[in-house]
N, C-alpha and C positions, 0 to 999 in steps of 0.2 A: 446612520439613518438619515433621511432624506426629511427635514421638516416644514420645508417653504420653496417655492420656484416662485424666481421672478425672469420672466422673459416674453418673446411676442408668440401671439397666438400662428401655427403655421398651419395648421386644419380640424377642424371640428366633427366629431363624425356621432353617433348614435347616443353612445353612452360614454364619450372618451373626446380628448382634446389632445395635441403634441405641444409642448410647448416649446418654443426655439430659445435655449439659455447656449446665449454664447460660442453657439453653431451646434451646440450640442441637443435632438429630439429628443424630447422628455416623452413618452406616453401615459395620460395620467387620466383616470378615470373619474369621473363624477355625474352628477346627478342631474335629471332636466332644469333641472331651475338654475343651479350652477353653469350650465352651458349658457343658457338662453342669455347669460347676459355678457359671454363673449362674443368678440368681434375679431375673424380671421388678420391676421398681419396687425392687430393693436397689443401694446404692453399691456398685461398684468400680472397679479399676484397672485397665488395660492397656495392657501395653505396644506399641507402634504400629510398623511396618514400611510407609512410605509407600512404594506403588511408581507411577512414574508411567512412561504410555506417550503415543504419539502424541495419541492418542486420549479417554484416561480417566487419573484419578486415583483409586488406589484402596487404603483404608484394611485392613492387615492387624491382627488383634491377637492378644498374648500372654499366657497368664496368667505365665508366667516367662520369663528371660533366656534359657534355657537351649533352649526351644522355641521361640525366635526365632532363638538361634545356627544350630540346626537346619534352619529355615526359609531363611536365605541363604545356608547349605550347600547344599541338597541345590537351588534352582534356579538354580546356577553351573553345576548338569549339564545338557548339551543334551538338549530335550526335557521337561525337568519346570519346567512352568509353576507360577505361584504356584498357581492352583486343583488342581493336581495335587499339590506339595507337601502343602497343607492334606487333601488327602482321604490322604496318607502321614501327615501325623503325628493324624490321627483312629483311626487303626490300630496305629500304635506310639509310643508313649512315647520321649523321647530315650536312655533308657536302656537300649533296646530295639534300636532304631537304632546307635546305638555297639557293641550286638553283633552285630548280623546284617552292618556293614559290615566288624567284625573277621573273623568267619565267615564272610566272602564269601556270605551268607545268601541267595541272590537270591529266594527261595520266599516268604522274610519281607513282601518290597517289593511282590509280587504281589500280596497280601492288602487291597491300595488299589484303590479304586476308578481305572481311568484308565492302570494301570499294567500293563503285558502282560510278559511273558519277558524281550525286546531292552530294554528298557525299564531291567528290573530289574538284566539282566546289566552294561548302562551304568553305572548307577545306583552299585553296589559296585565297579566295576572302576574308574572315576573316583575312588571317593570310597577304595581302600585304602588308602592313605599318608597318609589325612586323619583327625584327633585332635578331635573338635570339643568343646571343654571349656566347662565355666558359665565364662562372665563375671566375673570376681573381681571387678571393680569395682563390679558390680551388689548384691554381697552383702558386700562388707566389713562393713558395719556389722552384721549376724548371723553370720556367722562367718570362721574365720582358714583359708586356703587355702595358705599360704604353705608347704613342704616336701612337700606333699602330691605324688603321683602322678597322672595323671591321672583311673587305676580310683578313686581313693582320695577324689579329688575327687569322683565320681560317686556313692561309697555316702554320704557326708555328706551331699552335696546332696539325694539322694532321702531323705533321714531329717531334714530339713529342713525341705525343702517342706509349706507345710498343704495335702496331699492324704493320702489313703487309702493305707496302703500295703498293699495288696490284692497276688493274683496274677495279672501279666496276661493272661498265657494265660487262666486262667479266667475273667477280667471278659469276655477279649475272647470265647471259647465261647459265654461267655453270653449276651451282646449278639447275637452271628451267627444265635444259633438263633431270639432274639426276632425281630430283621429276617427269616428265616425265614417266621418265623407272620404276617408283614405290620406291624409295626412299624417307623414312621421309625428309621433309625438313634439320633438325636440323642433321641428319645424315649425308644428301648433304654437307649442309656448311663446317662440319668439315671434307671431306674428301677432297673437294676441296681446300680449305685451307692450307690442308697435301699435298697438290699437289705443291701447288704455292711455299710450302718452298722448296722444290724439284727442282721446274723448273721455277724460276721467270720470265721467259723468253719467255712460254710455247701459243702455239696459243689453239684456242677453243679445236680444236680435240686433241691434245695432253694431254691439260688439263682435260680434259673429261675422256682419256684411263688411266691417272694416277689416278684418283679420284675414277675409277673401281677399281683397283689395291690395292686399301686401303681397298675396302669392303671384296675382296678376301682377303687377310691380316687378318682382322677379322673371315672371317669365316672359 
C-alpha cells in the first residue's frame, strides 16, 4: 500500500491532484482545503490513504495526519463514502469537526456537499463517544504531546501547523458567497486564502473584493 508521495505537483483539477514522483502520475484525490494550498509544477508531500475496492484502487491524500485521522473516522460511518468524506472535510477543518461532533452539531455536517439531515444525524450520533486525536507519532519530532489533553492537543497542533490561522466561519462565508457568484469552489478557496495573506485583518466585504482581485489577476 501506498502511504506517502513526495513529488511535484503536475495539475490540479476539482477534487484531485497528479502528482509527478519520478516521471511516474500519481492521481490522488483530496479535499478543498488540501488543494488550495498546492501550487502546480512546486514539490510536496502527502500523506496517502490507499483504499481499495472490488473494482478500483484509489489514491487519497493529506496535507497532515490529523485530516487523515479524520478521514477514516468519519467513513467507519455507514453511509459516508470516501468521496463524501472529502467533500466533509473541504467544509470543515478537523478542528471544526471535533466541535460540531462534541455539540452534536448536525447543521455543521449539512454544509457538505452529499450530505442531507439522516445523513448528518448518523454522522454525530455515531461518532459521540469518538475522540479523534493527531497522531503523536506523526509529529514527535516537532513537538512534545505527552501530558497534554485532548483540547490541548488540538490548540498546539493548530498553532503548529504551517497554515493560516484565519476565521473559519469567515473563510468559509467567504468562499460560499464566491461559489455563489459562479466560482469553482477549489478556485474560491484559493483566492480567499490569497486574500487573507493580504489582509489578515480583512471583514467579509473586504475579503470578498480582494478574493475578486485575484480572479481579475488571473485573467
Amino acid at each position: 500500500m501506498i502511504a506517502k508521495l513526495r513529488g511535484k505537483i503536475d495539475s490540479i483539477g476539482e477534487d484531485f491532484c497528479v502528482i509527478d514522483v519520478n516521471g511516474v502520475g500519481y492521481l490522488v484525490f483530496a479535499s478543498a482545503k488540501t488543494l488550495g494550498r498546492l501550487v502546480p509544477g512546486a514539490e510536496t508531500s502527502l500523506t496517502i490513504e490507499t483504499v481499495v475496492r472490488e473494482d478500483s484502487i484509489s489514491l487519497f491524500g493529506f496535507g497532515d495526519a490529523w485530516e487523515k485521522e479524520w478521514f477514516t473516522t468519519l467513513t467507519k460511518v455507514q453511509g459516508v463514502g470516501a468521496k463524501v468524506c472529502l467533500a466533509i472535510l473541504s467544509v470543515l477543518s478537523p478542528k471544526q469537526l471535533s466541535q460540531a461532533v462534541a455539540a452534536q452539531d448536525k447543521t455543521m455536517f449539512t454544509r457538505a456537499n452529499g450530505v442531507g439531515p439522516k445523513l448528518a444525524a448518523r454522522i454525530v450520533t455515531e461518532l459521540k463517544d469518538k475522540i479523534v486525536t493527531i497522531p503523536v507519532g506523526e509529529f514527535a519530532k516537532e513537538m512534545d504531546y505527552q501530558g497534554m489533553t485532548p483540547d490541548e492537543q488540538t490548540e498546539n497542533y493548530e498553532d503548529t501547523l504551517a497554515v493560516r490561522a484565519e476565521d473559519p466561519s469567515l473563510m468559509e462565508d467567504a468562499i460560499s458567497a464566491l461559489v455563489n457568484l459562479g466560482y469553482q469552489r477549489l478556485e474560491a478557496y484559493r483566492a480567499v486564502n490569497q486574500a487573507l495573506m493580504q489582509a489578515p485583518d480583512a471583514d467579509m466585504s473586504e475579503l470578498i473584493r480582494l478574493a475578486l482581485k485575484e480572479f481579475v489577476k488571473k485573467d
